[in-house]
C-alpha positions, 0 to 999 in steps of 0.5 A, spaced: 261 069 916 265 067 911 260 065 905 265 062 900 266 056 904 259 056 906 257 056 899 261 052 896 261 046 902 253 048 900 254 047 893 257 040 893 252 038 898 246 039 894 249 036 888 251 030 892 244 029 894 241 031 888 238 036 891 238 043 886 235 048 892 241 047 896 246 047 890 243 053 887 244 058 894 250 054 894 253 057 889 250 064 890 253 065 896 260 063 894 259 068 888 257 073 894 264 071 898 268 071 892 266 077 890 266 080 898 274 077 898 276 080 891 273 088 892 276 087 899 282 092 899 289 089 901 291 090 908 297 095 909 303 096 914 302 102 918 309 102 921 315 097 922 320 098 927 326 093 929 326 092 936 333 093 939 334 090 945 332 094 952 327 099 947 320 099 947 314 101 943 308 104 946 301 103 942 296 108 943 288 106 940 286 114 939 280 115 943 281 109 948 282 110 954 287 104 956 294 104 953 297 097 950 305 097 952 309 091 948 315 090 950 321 086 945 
């Protein structure tokens, strides 16, 4: 559940109906979110590898069962 774009969509809702309930959980739930997409930690490359033509690369989930072939 994105609450950032919940909150502010609430936030600007209550606001234009003049109703200070929905604009006060409004802006609680974007500062949640906007604090949940801040702390989060950056995604990061595992591994990168070109390709060349006729080459494969096997990827293996540790611990599942079924193997996933890409092909490129």
């Amino acid at each position: 559940m994105d609450f950032l774009r919940t909150g502010i969509r609430a936030l600007a809702g209550g606001a234009r109906r003049g109703n200070a309930l929905v604009a006060g959980l409004g802006t609680a739930a974007a500062v949640v979110g906007a604090l949940r997409r801040f702390r989060r930690p950056g995604k990061r490359l595992l591994y990168a590898r070109t390709l060349r033509p006729g080459e494969s690369l096997r990827i293996r989930h540790v611990g599942a069962d079924e193997q996933l072939e890409v092909e490129g």
